[in-house]
Structure formats: structure tokens, C-alpha cells
VEXSEVEX-432276 format. One line per field, with one value per atom (N, C-alpha, C, O): chain; residue number from 1; atom name; x, y, z. Coordinates in pm, 1 decimal. Example, Ala and Ser with C-alpha at 12.3 -4.5 7.8 and 13.67 -1.06 7.14 Angstrom:
<nodes>
mol <- (A_A_A_A_A_A_A_A) .
seq <- (1_1_1_1_2_2_2_2) .
atom <- (N_CA_C_O_N_CA_C_O) .
u <- (1319.0_1230.0_1320.0_1423.6_1285.0_1367.0_1290.0_1340.9) .
v <- (-569.0_-450.0_-330.0_-331.9_-225.0_-106.0_3.0_113.8) .
w <- (780.0_780.0_780.0_846.5_708.0_714.0_787.0_803.9) .
</nodes>
This chain:
<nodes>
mol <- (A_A_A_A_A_A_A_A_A_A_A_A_A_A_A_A_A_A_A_A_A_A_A_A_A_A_A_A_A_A_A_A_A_A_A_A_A_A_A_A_A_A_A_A_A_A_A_A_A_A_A_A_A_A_A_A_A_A_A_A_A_A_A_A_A_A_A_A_A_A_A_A_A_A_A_A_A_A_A_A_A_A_A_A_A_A_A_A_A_A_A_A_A_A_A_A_A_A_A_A_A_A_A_A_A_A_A_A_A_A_A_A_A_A_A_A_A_A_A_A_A_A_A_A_A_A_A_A_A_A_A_A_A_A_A_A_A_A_A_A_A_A_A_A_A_A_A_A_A_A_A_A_A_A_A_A_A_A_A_A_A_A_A_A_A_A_A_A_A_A_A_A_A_A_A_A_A_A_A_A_A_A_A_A_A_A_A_A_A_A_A_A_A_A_A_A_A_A_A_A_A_A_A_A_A_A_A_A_A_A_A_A_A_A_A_A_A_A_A_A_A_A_A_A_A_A_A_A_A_A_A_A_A_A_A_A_A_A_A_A_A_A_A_A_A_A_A_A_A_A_A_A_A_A_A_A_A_A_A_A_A_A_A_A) .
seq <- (1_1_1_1_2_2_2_2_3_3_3_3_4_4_4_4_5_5_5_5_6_6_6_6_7_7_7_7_8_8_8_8_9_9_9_9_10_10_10_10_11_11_11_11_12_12_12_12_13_13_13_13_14_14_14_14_15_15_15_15_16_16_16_16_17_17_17_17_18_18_18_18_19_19_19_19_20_20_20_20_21_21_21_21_22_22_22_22_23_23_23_23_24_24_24_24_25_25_25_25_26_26_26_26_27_27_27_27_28_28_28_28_29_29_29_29_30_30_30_30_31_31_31_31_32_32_32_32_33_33_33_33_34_34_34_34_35_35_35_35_36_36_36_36_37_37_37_37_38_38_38_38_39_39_39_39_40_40_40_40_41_41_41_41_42_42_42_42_43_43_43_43_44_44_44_44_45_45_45_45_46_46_46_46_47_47_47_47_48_48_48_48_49_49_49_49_50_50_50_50_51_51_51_51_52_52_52_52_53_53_53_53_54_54_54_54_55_55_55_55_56_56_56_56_57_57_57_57_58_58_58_58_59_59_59_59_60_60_60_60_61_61_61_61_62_62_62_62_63_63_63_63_64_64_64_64_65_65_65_65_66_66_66_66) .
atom <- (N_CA_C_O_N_CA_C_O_N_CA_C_O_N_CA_C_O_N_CA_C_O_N_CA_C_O_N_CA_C_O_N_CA_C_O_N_CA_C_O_N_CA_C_O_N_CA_C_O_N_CA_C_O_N_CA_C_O_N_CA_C_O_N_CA_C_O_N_CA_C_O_N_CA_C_O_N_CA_C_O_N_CA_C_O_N_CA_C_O_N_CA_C_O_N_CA_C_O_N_CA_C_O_N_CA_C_O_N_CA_C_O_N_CA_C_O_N_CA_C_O_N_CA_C_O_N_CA_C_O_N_CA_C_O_N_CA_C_O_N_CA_C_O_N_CA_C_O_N_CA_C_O_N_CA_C_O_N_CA_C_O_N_CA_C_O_N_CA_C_O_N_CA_C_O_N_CA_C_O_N_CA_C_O_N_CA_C_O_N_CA_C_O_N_CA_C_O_N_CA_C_O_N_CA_C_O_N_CA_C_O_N_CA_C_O_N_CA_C_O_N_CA_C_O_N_CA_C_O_N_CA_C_O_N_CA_C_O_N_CA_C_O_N_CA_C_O_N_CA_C_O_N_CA_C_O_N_CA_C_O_N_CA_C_O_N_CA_C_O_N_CA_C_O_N_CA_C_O_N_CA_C_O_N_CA_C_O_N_CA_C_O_N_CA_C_O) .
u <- (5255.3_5274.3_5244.2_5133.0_5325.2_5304.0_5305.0_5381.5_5165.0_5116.7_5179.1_5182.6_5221.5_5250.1_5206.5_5240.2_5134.1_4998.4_5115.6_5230.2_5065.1_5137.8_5140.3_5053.9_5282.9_5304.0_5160.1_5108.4_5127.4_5025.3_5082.1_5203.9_4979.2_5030.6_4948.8_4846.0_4940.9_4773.1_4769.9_4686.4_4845.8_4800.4_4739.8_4828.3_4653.8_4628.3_4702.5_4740.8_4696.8_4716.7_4868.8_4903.6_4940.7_5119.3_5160.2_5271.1_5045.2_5108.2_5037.3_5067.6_4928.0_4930.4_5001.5_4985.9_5088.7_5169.5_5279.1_5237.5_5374.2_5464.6_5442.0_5529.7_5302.2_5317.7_5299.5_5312.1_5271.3_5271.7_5406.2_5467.3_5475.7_5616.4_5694.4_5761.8_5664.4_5747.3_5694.5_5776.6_5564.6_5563.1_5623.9_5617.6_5693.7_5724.8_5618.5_5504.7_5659.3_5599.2_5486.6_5504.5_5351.7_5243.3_5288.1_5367.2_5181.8_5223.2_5226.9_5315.0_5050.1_4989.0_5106.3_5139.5_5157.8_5324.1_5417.3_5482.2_5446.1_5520.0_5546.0_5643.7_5362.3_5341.4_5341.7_5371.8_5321.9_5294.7_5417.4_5416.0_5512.5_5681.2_5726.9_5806.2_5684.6_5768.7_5685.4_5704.4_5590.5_5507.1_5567.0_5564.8_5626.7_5679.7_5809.7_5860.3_5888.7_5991.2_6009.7_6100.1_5895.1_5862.7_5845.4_5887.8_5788.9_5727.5_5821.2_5799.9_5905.6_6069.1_6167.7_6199.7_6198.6_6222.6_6190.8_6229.2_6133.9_6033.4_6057.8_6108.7_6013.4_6030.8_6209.9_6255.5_6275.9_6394.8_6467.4_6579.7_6400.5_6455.8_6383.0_6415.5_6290.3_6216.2_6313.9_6356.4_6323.8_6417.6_6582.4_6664.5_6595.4_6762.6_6686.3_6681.0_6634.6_6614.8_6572.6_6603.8_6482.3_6462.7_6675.3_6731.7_6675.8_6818.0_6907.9_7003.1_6905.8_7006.4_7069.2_7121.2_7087.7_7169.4_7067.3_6954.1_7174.7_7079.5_7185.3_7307.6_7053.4_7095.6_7178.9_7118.5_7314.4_7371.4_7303.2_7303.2_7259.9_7242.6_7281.1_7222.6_7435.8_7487.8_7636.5_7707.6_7659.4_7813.2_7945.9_8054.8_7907.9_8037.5_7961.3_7995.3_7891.9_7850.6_7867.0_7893.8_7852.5_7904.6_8105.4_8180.3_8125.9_8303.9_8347.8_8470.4_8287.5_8283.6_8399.9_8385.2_8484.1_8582.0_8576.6_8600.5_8546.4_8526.0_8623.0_8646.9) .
v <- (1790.5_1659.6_1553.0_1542.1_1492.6_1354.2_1218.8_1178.5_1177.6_1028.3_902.3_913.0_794.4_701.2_596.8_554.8_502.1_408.2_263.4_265.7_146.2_79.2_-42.8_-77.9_-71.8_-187.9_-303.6_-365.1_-302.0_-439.8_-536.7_-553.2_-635.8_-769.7_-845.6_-788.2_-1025.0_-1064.1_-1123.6_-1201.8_-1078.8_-1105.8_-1231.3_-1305.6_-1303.9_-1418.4_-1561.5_-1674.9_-1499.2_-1584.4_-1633.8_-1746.2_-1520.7_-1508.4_-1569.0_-1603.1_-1571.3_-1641.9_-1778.8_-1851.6_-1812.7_-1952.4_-2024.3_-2143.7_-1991.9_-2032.9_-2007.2_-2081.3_-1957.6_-1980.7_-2072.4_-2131.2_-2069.0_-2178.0_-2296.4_-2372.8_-2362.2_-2480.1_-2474.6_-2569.2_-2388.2_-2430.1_-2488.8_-2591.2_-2401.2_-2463.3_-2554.9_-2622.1_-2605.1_-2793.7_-2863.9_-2986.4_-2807.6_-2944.1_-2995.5_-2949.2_-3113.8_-3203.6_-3249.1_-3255.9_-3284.7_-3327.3_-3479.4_-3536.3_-3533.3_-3710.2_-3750.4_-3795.1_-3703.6_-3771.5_-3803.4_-3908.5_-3656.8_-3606.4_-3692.1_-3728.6_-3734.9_-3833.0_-3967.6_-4037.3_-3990.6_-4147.1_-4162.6_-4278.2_-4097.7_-4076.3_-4053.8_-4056.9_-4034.3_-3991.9_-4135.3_-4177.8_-4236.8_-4368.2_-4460.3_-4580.9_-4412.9_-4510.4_-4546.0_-4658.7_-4414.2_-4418.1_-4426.8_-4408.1_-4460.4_-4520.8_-4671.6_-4740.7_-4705.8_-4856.9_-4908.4_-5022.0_-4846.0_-4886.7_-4863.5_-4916.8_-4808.2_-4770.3_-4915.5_-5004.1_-4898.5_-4993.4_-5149.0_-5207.4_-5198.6_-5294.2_-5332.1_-5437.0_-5231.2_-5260.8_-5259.9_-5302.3_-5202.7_-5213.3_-5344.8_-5382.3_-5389.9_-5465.9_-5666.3_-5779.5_-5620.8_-5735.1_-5718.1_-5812.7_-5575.4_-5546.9_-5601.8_-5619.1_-5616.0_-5630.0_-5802.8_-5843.0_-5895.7_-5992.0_-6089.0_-6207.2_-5996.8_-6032.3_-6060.5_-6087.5_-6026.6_-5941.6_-6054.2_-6080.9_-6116.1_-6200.0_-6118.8_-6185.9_-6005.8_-5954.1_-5935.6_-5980.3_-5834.1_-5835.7_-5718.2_-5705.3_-5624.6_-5472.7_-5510.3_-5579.3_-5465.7_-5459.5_-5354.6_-5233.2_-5400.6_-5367.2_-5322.5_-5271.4_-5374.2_-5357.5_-5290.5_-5328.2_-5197.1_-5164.2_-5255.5_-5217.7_-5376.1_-5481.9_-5549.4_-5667.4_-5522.5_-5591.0_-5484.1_-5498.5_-5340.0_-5209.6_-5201.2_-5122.4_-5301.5_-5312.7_-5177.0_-5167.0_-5073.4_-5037.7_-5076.1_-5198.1_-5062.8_-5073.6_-4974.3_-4853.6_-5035.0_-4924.4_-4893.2_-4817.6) .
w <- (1355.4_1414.5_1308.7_1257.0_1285.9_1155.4_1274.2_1361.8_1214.6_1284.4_1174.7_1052.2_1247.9_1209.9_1215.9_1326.6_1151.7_1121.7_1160.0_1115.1_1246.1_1298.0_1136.5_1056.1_1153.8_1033.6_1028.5_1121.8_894.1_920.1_955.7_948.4_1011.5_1103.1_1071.7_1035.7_1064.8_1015.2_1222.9_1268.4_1278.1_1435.9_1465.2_1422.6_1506.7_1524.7_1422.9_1451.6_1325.6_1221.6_1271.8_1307.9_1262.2_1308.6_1449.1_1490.1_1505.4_1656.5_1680.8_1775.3_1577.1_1544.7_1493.3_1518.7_1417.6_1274.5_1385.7_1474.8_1426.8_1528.4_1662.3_1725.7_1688.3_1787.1_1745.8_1841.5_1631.7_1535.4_1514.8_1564.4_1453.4_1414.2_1569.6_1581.3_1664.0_1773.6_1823.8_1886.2_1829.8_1863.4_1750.7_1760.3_1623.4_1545.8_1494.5_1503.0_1427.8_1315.2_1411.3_1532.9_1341.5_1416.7_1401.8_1326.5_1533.4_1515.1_1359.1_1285.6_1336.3_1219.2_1105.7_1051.0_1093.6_976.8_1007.2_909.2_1101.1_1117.2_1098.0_1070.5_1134.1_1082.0_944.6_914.6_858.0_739.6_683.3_560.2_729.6_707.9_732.4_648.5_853.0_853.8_805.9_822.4_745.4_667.2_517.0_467.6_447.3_350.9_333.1_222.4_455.0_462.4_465.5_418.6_536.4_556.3_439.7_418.4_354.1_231.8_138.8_29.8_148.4_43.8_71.9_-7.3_214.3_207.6_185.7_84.4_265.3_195.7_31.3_-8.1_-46.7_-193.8_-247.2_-353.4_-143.2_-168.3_-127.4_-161.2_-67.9_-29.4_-97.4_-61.6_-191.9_-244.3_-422.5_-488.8_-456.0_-585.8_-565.2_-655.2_-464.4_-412.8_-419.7_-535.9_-323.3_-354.8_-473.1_-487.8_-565.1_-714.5_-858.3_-964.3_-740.2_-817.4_-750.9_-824.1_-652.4_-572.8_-488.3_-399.1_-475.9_-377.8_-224.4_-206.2_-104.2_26.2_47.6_41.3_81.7_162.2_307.2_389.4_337.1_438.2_543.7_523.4_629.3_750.9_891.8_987.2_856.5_1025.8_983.0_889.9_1063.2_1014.8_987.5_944.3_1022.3_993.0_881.6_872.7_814.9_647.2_573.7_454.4_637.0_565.9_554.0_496.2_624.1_647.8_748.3_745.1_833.3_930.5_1014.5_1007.6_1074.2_1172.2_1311.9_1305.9_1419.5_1570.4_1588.6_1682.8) .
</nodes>
């Protein structure tokens, strides 16, 4: 009779780490994600004014047609 030793698993570890992945991004990750968007833009938009120009904003300054 040949016994067969079950695959290692790290078990707790693996069904923490899957139940984190399925809630998604934590708030905190997030704020911290539109924080540095805020802040991209922002400076993009003070370099575009140093410069004379202005970031289009709306799809009819993008020339957009519905």
C-alpha cells in the first residue's frame, strides 16, 4: 500500500490573502490613489498655465461630436 502525503498549503495564510483580494482595494489605497491624482493634476495644470495654455476639460474643447 503506498501513502500519499497531502500537497503543502500555507492554509490560513491562503484564505486570508483571497479574502482581501475579493474585498478589493482598501479605502485607505484608494485615498492615497486620488490623492496622487489630485496632486498630478493640480501641477499639471499650474505647468500648462506657466506656459499660457489650459487643459481641455469637456468633450466639446476636446472637439468631441455626440
Amino acid at each position: 500500500m503506498t501513502r500519499t502525503d497531502p500537497a503543502p498549503s500555507n492554509g490560513l495564510y491562503d484564505e486570508m490573502e483571497e479574502d482581501d483580494n475579493r474585498r478589493g482595494p482598501e479605502r485607505d489605497e484608494t485615498d492615497a490613489f486620488h490623492r496622487l491624482v489630485r496632486r498630478l493634476v493640480a501641477d499639471g495644470d499650474c505647468r500648462a498655465a506657466k506656459a499660457g495654455r489650459r487643459a481641455r476639460r469637456t468633450l466639446a474643447e476636446m472637439g468631441a461630436v455626440r
